[in-house]
C-alpha positions as CSV (number, residue, x, y, z in Angstrom):
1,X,121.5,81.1,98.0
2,X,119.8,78.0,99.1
3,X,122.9,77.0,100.9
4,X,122.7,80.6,103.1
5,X,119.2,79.9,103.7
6,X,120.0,76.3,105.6
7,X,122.8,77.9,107.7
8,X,119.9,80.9,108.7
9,X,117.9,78.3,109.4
10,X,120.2,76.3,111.5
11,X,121.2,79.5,113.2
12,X,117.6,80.7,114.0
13,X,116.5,77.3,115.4
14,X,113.7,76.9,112.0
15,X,113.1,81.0,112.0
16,X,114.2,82.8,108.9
17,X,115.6,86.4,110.6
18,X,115.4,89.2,108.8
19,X,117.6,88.8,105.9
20,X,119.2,92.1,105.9
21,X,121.3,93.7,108.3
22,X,119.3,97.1,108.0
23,X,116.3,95.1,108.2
24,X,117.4,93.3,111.4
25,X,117.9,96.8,112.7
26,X,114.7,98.7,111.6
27,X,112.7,95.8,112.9
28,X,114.7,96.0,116.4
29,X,114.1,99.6,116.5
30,X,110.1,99.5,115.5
31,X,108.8,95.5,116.2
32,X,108.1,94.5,119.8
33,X,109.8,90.7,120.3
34,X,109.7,88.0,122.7
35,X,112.8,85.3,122.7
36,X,114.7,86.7,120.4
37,X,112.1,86.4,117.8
38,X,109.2,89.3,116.6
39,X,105.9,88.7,117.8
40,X,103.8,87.3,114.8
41,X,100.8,89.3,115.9
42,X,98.8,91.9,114.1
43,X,100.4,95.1,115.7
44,X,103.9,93.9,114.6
45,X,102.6,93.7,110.6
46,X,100.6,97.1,111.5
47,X,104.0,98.4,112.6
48,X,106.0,96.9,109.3
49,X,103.0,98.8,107.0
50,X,102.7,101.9,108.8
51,X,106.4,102.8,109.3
52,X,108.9,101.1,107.4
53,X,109.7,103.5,104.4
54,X,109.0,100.6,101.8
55,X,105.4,100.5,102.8
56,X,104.6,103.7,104.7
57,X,101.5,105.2,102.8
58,X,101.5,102.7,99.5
59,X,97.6,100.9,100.8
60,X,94.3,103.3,100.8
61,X,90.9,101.2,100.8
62,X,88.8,101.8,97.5
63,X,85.0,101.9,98.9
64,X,83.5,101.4,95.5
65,X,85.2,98.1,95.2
66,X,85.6,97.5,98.6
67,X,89.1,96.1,98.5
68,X,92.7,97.5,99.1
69,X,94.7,99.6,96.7
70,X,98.8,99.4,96.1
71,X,100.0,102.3,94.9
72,X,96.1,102.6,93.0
73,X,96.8,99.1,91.9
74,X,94.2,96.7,93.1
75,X,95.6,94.6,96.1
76,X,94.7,90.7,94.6
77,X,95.1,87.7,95.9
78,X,98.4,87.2,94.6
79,X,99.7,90.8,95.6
80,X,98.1,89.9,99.2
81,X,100.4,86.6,99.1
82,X,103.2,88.6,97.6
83,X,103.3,91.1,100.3
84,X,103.2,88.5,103.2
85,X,106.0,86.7,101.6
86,X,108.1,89.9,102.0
87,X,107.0,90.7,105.4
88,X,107.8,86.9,106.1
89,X,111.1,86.6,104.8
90,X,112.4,90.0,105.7
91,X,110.6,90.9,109.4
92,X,108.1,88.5,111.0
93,X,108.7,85.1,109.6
94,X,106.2,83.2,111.0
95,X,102.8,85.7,110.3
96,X,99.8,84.5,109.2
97,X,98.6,85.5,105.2
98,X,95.1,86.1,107.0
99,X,97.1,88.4,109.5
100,X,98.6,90.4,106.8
101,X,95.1,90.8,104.8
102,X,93.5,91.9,108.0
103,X,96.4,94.4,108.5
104,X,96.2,95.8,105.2
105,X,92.6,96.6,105.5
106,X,93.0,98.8,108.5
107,X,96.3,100.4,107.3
108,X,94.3,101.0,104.0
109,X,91.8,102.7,106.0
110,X,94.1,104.7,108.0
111,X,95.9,106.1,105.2
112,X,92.5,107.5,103.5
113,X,89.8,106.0,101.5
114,X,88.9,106.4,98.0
115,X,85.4,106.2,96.0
């Protein structure tokens, strides 16, 4: 695994792609991209929460505790870092884990609130 990960590397110029060939072409068909390469911008991780089937209505915003909920499982600090590292390896590698937290927030408020 380690050894696939160097050639991706190599191929990618430093980038990890997305690792899967159905992710490479969901994110073709829904991220926008410059280079070759998604943009690492808040849209793009907006885009990945809102649409792709894995993530599409999982994240409403609990009021009460003023914090994001997975699936009515409160969104911690680790599940925050967990969640970039999946968007990272498998869409946008090179997003920001402040990027994604701001992202779930609003996607969390889109989908609904809860008190």
């Amino acid at each position: 695994m380690l050894a696939e990960k160097q050639v991706e590397l190599e191929e990618t110029g430093g980038a990890l792609a997305p690792t899967s060939d159905q992710d490479l072409a969901w994110a073709k068909e829904n991220l926008r991209w410059s280079n070759e390469q998604p943009l690492s911008d808040l849209a793009n991780v907006l885009r990945v929460l809102e649409r792709h089937p894995e993530f599409k209505g999982r994240y409403i915003y609990n009021e009460t505790l003023n914090k994001v909920l997975d699936k009515g499982a409160l969104m911690l600090e680790w599940r925050i870092s967990e969640c970039c590292a999946v968007i990272q390896e498998r869409f946008i590698p090179e997003i920001a884990e402040n990027t994604v937290n701001n992202a779930l927030v609003i996607c969390a408020n889109r989908n609904g609130t809860r008190k």
